[in-house]
VOBA-1610 file (N, C-alpha, C; in pm, whole numbers, padded with zeros to 5 digits, always signed):
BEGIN
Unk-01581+04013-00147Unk-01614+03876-00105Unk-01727+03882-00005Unk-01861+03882-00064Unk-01966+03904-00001Unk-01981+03812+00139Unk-02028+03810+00233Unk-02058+03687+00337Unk-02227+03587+00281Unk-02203+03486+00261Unk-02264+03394+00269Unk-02409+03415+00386Unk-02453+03406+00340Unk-02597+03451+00469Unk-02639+03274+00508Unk-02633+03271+00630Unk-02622+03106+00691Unk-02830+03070+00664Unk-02842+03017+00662Unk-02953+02979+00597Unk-03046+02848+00662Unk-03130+02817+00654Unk-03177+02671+00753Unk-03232+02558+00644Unk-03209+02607+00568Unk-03249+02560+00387Unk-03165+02447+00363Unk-03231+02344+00325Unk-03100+02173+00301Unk-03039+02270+00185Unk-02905+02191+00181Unk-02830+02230+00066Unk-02856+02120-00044Unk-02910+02189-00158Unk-02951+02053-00300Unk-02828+02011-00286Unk-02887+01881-00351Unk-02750+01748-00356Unk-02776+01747-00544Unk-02634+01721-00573Unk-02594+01725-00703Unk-02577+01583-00755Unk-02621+01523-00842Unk-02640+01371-00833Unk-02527+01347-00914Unk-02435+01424-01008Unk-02350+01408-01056Unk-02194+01430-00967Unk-02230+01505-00889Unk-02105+01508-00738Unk-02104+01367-00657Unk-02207+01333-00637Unk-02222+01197-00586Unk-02167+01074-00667Unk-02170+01110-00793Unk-02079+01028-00902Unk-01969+01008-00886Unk-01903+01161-00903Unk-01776+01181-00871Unk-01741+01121-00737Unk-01777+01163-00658Unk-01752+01094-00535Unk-01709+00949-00528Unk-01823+00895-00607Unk-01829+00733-00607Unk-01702+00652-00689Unk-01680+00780-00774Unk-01577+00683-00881Unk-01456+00723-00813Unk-01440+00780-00718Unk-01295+00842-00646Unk-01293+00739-00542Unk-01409+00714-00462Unk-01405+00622-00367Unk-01375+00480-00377Unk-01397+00444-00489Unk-01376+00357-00530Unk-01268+00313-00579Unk-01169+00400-00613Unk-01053+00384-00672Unk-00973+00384-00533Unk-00991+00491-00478Unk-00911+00493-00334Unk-00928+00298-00283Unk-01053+00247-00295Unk-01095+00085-00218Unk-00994+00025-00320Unk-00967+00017-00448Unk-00920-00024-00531Unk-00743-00041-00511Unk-00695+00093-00508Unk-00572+00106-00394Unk-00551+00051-00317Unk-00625+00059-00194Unk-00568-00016-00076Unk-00564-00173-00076Unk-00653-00258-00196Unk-00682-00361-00178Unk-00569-00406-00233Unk-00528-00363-00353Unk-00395-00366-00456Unk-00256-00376-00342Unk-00283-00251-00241Unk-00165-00233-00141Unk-00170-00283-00052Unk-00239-00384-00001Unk-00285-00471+00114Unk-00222-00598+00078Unk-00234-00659-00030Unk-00231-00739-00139Unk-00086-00765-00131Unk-00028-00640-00166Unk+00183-00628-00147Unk+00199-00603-00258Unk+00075-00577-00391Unk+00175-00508-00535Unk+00197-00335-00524Unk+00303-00294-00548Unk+00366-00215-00551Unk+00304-00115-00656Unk+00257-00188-00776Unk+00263-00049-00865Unk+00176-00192-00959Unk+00056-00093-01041Unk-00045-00130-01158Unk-00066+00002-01232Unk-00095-00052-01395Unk-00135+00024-01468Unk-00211+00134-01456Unk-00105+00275-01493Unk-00197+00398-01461Unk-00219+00427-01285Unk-00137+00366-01178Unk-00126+00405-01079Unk-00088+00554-01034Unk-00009+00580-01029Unk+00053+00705-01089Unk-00016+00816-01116Unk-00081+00780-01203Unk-00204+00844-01296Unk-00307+00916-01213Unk-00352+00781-01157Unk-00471+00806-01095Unk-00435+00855-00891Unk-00312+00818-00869Unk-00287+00880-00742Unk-00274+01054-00755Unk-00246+01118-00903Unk-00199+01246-00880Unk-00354+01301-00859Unk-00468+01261-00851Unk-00594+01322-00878Unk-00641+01292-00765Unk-00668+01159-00704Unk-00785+01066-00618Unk-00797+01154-00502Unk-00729+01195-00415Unk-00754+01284-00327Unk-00772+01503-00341Unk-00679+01480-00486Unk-00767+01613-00488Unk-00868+01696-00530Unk-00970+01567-00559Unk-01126+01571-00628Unk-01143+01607-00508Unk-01118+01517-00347Unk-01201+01530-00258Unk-01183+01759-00188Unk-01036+01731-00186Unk-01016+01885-00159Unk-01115+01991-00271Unk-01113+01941-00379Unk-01163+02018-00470Unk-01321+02061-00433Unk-01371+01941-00392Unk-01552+01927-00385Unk-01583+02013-00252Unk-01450+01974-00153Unk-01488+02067-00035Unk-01474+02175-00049Unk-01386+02253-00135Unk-01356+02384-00184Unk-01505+02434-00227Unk-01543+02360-00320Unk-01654+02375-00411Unk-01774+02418-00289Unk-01836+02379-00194Unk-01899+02381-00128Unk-01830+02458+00008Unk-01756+02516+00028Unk-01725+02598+00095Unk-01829+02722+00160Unk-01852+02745+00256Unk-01956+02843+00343Unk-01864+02905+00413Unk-01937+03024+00465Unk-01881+03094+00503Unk-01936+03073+00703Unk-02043+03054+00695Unk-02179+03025+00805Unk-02192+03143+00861Unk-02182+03126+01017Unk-02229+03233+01077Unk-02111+03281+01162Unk-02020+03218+01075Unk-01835+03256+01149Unk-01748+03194+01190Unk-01662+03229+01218Unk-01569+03127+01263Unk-01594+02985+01356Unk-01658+03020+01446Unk-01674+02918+01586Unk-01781+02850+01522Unk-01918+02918+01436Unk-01982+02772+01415Unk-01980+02757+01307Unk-01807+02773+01223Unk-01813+02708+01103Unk-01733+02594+01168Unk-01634+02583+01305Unk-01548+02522+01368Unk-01617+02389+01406Unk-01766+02439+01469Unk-01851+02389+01498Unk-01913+02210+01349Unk-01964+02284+01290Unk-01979+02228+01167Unk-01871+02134+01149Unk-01760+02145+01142Unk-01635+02059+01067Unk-01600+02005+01160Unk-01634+02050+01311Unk-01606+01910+01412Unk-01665+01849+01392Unk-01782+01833+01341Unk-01935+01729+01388Unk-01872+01666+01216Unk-01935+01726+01104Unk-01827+01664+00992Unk-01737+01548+00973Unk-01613+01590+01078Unk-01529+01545+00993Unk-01456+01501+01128Unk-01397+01573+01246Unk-01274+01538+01351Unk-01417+01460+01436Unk-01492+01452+01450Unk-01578+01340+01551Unk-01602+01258+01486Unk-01621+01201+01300Unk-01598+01122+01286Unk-01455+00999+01264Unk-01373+01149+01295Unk-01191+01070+01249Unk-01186+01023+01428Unk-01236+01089+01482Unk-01157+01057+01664Unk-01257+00932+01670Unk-01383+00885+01629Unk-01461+00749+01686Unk-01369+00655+01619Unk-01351+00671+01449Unk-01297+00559+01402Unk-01123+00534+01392Unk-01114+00645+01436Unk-00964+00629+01525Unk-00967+00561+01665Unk-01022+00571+01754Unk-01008+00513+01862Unk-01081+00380+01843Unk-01183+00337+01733Unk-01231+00195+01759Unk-01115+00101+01638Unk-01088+00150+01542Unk-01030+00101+01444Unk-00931+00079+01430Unk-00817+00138+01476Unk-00710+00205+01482Unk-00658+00149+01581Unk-00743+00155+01732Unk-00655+00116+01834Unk-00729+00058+01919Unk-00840-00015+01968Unk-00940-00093+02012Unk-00902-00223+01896Unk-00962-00247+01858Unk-01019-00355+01721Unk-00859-00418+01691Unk-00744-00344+01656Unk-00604-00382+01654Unk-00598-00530+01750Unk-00603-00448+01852Unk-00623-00505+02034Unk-00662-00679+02049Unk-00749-00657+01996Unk-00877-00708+01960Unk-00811-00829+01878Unk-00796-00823+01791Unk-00741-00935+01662Unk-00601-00968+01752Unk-00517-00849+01796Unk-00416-00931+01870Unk-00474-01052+01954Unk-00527-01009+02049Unk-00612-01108+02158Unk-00655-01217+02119Unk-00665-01230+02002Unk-00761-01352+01919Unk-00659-01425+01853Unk-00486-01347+01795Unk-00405-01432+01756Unk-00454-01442+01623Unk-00448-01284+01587Unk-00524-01314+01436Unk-00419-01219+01351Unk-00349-01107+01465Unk-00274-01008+01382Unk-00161-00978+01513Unk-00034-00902+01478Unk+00053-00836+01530Unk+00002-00741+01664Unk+00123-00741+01753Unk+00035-00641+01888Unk+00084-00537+01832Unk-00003-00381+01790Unk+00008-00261+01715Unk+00105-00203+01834Unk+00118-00251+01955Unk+00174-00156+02052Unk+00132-00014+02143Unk+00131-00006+02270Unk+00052+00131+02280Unk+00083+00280+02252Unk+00190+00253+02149Unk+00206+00409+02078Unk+00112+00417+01982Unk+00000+00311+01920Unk-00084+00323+01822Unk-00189+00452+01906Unk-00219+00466+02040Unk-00299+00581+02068Unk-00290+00709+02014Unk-00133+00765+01991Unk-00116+00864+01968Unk-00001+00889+01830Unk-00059+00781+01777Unk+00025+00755+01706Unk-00001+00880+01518Unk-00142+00930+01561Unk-00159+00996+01482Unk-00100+01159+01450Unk-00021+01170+01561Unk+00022+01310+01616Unk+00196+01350+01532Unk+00266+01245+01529Unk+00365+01264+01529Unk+00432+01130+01373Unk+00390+01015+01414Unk+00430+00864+01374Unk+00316+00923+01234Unk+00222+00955+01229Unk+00085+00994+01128Unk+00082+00852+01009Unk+00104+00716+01120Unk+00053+00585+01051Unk+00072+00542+01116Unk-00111+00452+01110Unk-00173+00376+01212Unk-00252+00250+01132Unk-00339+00155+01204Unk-00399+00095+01123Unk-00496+00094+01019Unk-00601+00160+01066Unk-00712+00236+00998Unk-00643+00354+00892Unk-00532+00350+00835Unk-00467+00483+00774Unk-00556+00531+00732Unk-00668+00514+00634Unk-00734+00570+00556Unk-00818+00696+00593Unk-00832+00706+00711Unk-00939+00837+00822Unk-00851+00916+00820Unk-00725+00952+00790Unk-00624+01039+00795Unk-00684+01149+00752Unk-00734+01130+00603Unk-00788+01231+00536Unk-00902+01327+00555Unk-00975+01239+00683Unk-01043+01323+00748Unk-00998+01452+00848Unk-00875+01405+00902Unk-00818+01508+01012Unk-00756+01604+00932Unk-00687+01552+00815Unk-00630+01694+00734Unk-00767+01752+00618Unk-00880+01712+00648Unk-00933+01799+00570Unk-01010+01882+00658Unk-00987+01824+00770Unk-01046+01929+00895Unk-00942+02027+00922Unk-00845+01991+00922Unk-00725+02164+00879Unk-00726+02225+00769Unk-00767+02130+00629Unk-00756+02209+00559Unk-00845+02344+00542Unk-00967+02311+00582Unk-01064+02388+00582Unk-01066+02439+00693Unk-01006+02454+00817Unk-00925+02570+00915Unk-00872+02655+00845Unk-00732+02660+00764Unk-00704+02707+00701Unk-00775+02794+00611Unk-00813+02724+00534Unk-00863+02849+00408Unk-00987+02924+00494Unk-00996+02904+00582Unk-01099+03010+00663Unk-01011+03125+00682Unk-00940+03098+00707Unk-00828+03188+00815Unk-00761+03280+00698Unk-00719+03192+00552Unk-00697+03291+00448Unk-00794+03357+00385Unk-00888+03317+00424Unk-01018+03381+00325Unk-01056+03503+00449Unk-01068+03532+00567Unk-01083+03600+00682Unk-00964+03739+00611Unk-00831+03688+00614Unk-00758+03795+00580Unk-00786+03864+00459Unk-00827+03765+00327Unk-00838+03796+00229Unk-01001+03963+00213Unk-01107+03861+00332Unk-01167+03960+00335Unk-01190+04077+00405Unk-01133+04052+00521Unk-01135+04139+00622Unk-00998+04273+00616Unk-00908+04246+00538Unk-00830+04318+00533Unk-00790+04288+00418Unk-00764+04265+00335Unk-00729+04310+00170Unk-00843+04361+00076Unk-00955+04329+00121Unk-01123+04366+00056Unk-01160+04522+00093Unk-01118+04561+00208Unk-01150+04677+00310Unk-01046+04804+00229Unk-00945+04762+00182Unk-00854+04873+00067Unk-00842+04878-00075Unk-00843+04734-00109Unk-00845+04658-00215Unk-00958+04574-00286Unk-01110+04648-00247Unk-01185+04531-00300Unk-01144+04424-00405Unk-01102+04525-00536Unk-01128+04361-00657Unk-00995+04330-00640Unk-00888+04309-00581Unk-00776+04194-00528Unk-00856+04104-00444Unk-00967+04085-00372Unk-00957+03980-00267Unk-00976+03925-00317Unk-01051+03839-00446Unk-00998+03696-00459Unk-00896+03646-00499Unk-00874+03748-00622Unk-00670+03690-00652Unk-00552+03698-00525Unk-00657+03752-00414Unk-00515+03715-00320Unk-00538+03623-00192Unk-00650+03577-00212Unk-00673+03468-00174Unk-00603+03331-00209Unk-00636+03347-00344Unk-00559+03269-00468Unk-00417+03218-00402Unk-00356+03427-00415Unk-00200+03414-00404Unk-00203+03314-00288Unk-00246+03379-00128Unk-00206+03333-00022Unk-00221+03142-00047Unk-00371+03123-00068Unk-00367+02992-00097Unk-00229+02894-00133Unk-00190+02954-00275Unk-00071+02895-00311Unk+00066+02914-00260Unk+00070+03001-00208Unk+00206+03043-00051Unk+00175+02894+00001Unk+00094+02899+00071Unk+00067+02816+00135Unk+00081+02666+00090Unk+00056+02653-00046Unk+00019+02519-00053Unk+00182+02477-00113Unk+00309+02613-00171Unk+00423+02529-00169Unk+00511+02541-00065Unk+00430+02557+00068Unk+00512+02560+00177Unk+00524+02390+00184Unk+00406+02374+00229Unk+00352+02235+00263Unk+00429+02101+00166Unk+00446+02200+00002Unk+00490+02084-00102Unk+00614+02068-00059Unk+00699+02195-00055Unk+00879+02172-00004Unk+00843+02126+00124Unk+00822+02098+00210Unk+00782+02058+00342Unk+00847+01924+00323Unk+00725+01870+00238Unk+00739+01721+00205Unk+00860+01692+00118Unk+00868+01771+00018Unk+00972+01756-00066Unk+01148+01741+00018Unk+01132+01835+00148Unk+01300+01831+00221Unk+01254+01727+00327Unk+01122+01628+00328Unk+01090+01526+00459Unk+01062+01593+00555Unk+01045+01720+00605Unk+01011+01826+00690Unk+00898+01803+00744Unk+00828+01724+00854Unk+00770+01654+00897Unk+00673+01772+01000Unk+00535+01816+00961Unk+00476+01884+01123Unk+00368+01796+01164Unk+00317+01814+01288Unk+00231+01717+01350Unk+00063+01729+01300Unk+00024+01618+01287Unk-00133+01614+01271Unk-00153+01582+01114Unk-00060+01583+01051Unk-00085+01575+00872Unk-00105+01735+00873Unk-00070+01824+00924Unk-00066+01978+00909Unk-00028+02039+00766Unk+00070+01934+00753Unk+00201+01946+00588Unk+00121+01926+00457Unk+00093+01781+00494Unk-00040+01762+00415Unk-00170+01860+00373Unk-00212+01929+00474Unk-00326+02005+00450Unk-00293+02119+00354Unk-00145+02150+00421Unk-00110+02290+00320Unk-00103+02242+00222Unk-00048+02125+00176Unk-00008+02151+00014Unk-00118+02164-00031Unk-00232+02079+00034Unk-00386+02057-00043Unk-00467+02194-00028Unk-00462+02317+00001Unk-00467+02432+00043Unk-00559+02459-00101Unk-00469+02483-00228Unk-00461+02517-00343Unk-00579+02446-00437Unk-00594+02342-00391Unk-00716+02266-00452Unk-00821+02277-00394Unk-00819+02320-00269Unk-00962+02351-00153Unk-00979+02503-00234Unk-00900+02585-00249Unk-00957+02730-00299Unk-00922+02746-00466Unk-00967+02635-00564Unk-00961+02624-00668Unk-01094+02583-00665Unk-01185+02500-00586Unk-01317+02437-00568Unk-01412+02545-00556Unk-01330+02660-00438Unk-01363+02762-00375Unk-01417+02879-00491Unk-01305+02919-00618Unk-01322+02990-00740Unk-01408+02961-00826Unk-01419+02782-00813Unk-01490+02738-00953Unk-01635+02732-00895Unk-01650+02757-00792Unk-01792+02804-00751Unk-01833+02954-00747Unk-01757+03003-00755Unk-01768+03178-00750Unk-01818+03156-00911Unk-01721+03185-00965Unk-01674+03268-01104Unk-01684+03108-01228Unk-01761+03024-01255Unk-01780+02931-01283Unk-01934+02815-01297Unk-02002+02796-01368Unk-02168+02741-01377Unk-02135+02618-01368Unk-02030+02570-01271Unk-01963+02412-01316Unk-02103+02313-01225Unk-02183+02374-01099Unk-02275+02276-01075Unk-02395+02264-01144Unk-02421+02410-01242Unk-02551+02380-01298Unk-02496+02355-01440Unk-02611+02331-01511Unk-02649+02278-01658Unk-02615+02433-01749Unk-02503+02391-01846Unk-02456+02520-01905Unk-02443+02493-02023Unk-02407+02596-02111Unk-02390+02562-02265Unk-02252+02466-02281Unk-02166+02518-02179Unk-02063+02451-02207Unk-02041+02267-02200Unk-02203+02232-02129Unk-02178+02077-02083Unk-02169+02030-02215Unk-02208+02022-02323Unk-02173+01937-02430Unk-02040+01894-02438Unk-01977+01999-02396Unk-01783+01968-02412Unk-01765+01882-02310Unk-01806+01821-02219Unk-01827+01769-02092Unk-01696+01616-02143Unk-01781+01526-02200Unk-01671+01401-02260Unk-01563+01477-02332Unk-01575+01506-02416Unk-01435+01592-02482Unk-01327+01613-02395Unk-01410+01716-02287Unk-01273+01770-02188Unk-01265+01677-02097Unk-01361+01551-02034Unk-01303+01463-01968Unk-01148+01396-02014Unk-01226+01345-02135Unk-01095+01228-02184Unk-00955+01374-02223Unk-00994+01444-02291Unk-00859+01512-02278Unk-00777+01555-02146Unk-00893+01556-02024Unk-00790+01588-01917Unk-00708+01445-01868Unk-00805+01344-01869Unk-00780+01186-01837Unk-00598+01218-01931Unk-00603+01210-02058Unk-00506+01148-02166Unk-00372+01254-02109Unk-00414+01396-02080Unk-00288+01498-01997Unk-00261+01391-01874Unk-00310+01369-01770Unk-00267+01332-01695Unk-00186+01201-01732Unk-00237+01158-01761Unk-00185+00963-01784Unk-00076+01007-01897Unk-00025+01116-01981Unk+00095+01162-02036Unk+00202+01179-01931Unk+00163+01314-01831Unk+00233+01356-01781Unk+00245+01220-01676Unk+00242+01132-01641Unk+00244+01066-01517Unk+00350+00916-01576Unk+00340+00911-01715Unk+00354+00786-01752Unk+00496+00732-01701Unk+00526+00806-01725Unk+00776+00788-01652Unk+00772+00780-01496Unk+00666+00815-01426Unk+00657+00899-01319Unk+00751+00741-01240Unk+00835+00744-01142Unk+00853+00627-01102Unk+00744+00595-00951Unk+00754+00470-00906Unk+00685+00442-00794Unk+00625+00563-00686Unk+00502+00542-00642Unk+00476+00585-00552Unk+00534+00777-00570Unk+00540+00816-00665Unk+00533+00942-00704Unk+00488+01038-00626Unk+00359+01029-00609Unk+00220+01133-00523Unk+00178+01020-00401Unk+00228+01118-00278Unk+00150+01067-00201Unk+00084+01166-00127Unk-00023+01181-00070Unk-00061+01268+00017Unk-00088+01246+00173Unk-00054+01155+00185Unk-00081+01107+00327Unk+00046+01119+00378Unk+00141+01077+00318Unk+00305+01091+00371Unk+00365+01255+00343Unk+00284+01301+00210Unk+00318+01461+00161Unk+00441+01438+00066Unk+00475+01343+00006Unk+00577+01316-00052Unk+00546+01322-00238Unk+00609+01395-00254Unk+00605+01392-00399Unk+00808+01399-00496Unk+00745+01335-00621Unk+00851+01284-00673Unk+00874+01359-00797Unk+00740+01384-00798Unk+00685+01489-00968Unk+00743+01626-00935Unk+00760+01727-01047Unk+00795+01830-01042Unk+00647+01905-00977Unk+00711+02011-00914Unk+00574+02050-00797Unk+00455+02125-00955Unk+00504+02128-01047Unk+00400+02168-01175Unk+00319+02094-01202Unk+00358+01977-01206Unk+00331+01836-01260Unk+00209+01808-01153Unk+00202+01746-01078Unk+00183+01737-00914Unk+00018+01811-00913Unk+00073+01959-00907Unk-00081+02060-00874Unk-00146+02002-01041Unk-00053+02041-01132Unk-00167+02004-01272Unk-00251+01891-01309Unk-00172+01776-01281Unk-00206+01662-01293Unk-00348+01667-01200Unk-00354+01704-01041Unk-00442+01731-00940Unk-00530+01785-01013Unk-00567+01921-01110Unk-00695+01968-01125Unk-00737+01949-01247Unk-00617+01918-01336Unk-00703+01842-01465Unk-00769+01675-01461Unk-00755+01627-01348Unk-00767+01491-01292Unk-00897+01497-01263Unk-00924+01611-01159Unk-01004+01633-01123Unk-01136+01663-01212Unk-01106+01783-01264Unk-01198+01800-01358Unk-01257+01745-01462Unk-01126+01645-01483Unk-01177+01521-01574Unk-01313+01450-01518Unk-01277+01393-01389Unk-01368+01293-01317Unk-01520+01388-01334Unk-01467+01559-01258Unk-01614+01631-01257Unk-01709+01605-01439Unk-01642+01644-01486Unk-01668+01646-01612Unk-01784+01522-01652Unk-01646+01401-01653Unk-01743+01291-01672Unk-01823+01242-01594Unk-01844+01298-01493Unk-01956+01232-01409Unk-02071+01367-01457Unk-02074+01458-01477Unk-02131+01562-01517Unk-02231+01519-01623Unk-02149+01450-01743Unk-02250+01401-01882Unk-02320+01265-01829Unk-02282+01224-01750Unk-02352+01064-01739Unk-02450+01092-01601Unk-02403+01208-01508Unk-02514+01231-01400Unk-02508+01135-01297Unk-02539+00978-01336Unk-02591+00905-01212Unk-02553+00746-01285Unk-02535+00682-01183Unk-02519+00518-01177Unk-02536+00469-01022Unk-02667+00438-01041Unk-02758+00444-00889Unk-02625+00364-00791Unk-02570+00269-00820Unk-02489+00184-00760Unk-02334+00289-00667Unk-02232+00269-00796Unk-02156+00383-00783Unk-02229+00558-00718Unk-02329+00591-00761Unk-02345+00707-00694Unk-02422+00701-00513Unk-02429+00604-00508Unk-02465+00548-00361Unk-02372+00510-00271Unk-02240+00453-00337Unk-02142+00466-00251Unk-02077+00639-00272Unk-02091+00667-00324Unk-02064+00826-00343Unk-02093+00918-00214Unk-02207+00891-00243Unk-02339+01000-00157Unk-02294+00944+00032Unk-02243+00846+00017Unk-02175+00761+00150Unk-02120+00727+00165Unk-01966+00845+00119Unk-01795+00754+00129Unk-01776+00756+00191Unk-01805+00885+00309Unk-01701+00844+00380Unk-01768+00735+00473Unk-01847+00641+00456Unk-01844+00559+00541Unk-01771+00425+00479Unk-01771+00443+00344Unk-01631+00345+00347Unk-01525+00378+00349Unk-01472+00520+00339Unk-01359+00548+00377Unk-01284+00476+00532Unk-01406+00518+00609Unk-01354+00495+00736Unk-01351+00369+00785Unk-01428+00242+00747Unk-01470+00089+00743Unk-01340+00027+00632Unk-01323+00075+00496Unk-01295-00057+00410Unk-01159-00123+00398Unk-01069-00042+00446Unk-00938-00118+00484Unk-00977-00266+00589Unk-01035-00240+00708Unk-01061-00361+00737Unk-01125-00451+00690Unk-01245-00399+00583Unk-01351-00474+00553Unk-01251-00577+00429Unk-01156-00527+00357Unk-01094-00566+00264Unk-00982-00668+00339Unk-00921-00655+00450Unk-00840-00712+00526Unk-00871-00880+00570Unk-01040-00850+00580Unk-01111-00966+00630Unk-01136-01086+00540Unk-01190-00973+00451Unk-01190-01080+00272Unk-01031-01136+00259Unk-00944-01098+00233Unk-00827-01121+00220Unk-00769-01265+00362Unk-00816-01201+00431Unk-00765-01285+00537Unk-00835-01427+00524Unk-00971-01440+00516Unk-01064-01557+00484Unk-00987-01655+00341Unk-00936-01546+00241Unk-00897-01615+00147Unk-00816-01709+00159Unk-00678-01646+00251Unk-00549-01672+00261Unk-00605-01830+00367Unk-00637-01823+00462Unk-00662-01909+00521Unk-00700-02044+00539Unk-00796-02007+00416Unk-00910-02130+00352Unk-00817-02203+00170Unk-00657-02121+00189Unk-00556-02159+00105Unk-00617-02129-00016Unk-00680-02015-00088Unk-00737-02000-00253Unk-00614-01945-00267Unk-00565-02049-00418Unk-00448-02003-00474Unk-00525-01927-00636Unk-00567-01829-00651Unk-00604-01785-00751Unk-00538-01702-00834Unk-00521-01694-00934Unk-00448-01542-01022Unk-00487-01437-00930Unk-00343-01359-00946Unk-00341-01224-00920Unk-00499-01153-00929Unk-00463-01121-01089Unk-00594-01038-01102Unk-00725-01068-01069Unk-00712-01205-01080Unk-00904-01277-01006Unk-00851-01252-00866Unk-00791-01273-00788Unk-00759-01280-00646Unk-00847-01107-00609Unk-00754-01009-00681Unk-00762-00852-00658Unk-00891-00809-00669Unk-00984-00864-00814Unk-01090-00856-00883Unk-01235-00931-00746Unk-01181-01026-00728Unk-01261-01041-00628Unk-01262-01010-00495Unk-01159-00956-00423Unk-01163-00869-00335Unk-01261-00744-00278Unk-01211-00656-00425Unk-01233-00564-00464Unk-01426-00535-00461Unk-01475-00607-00563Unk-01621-00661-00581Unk-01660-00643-00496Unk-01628-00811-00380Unk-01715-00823-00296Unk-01662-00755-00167Unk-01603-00647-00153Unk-01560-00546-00073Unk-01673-00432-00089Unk-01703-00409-00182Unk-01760-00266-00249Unk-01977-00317-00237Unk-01956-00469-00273Unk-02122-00502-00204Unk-02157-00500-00115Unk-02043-00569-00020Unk-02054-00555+00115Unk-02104-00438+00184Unk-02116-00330+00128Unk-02167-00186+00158Unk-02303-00199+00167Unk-02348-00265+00070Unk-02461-00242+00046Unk-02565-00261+00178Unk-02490-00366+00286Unk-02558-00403+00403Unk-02487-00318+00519Unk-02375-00246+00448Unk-02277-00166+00592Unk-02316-00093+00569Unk-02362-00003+00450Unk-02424+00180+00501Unk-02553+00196+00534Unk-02679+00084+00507Unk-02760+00105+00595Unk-02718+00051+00714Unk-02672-00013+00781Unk-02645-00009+00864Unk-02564+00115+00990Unk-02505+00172+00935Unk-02400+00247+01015Unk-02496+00350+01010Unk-02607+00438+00888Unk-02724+00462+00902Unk-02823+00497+00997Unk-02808+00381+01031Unk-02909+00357+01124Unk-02855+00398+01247Unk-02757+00305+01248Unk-02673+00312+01438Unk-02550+00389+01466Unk-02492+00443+01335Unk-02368+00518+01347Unk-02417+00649+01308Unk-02513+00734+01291Unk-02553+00833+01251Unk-02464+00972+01268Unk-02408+00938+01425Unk-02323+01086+01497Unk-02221+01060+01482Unk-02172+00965+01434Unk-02002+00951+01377Unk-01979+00946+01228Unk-02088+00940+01146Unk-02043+00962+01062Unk-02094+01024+00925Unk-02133+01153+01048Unk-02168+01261+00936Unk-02292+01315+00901Unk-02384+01228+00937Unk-02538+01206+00932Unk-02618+01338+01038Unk-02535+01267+01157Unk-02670+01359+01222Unk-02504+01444+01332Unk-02565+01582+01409Unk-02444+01632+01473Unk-02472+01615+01606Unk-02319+01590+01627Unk-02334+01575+01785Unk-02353+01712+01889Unk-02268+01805+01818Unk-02260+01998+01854Unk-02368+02027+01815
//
């Protein structure tokens, strides 16, 4: 497991990752608006929860560095990922709450919402969660990939990646029975492990795999999309409510079911965003989720709230349908914006 030589070189951007991105992000906005809303369960829910978050583990896997070591790979994934979860945790989460209380617009969150991410791991802003456990997750697989190379490579060269592999998956059904006996650790820690397995599956399919460049194999690209799409949405179809969650760590699926569903889901999405490349729209919220990650629960809250107020009694599905929409345009004036003035929170430029 060679070291990565840290480099000052931009890293090319893949316009078909940005796809992917976009059509995940979007489904995640799609979710919450559905669950904001109070319906419980829609067509192919299920389906699409066993995958939506482990494209994102997958892509970070995929792009995995090694840098110039531990401290400024630590470095890197603070500026990343925990400085943008701690701004929009403390303005979103527990400022802004405050805020709408004061105004007599929403519930007082109470002042355990400060620390409420530690232990309680649900707050208002839920959706930034995924930032703090993907900032462990990728602690982690440093720390297995360190052993993997530093001491199983040093006796064992050609084992270190299959035992990377192994450790990976130690790891990731600690985290699953974790959740599976309600076994609760602090920070979404539980969470990160199970997702362990999909961060160093991203990790392989960049080694030993031509999955970012142009290969003989892309023709199969639709083929193996829709066949992974039609596995999943098989295996998921009985699945009852709220099956996969990853934010709570709770799963309902057999732990087979669960990881499979996760990387044929995945690969589906890679796949088909692979043959189609780009949809300037969708791949623009892509290239800039997480700034709706961290914004669109409220932004969707507001639409919703305006509705309710101004009394639109509309169908369900037009109600959801237009939410949804004009939730996802609304970007179009929030990411240049945040752009411009949010640059060090979210991801753009580093504060370290």
């Amino acid at each position: 497991m060679e070291p990565v030589t840290p480099t000052s070189v931009a890293k090319p951007r893949y316009a078909f990752v940005d796809l992917a991105k976009g059509i995940c992000i979007m489904l995640v906005v799609w979710h919450h608006v559905v669950s904001t809303w109070g319906l419980e369960t829609y067509p192919l829910k299920e389906a699409v929860s066993s995958f939506r978050m482990p494209l994102y583990f997958f892509l970070s896997g995929l792009f995995f560095k090694e840098y110039a070591g531990f401290f400024d790979f630590c470095k890197r994934k603070i500026n990343k990922l925990l400085i943008p979860f701690a701004f929009f945790f403390v303005t979103l989460s527990c400022i802004f709450p405050f805020v709408l209380h004061y105004l007599h617009l929403r519930g007082n969150p109470d002042a355990s919402v400060w620390y409420s991410f530690v232990w309680k791991q649900s707050f208002p802003n839920i959706p930034i969660w995924f930032l703090l456990s993907l900032f462990w997750t990728n602690l982690m697989f440093y720390g297995l990939y360190l052993v993997a190379k530093k001491v199983v490579a040093r006796k064992f060269p050609q084992y270190a990646t299959s035992s990377l592999v192994v450790l990976s998956v130690v790891l990731g059904l600690i985290g699953f029975f974790l959740g599976r006996y309600n076994i609760k650790l602090p920070l979404f820690w539980a969470s990160s492990m199970t997702a362990i397995p999909y961060f160093c599956a991203g990790h392989v399919a960049f080694r030993y795999t031509k999955i970012l460049a142009p290969n003989p194999m892309d023709k199969f690209n639709i083929p193996f999309a829709l066949l992974g799409f039609g596995l999943v949405v098989a295996l998921a179809w009985n699945a009852p409510p709220d099956s996969v969650s990853y934010v709570s760590n709770r799963y309902w699926f057999p732990i087979w079911s669960v990881y499979l569903c996760g990387i044929l889901g995945t690969l589906a999405v890679l796949f088909l965003s692979k043959a189609i490349k780009k949809i300037p729209l969708v791949s623009y919220f892509g290239r800039y989720s997480i700034m709706v990650l961290v914004t669109h629960g409220w932004v969707q809250w507001g639409i919703i709230k305006i509705l309710q107020e101004n009394h639109v009694h509309w169908s369900r599905p037009v109600a959801l349908a237009f939410v949804f929409v004009v939730t996802m345009l609304l970007y179009l004036a929030i990411i240049p914006f945040m752009k411009c003035f949010l640059p060090h929170v979210t991801a753009q430029k580093d504060v370290l």
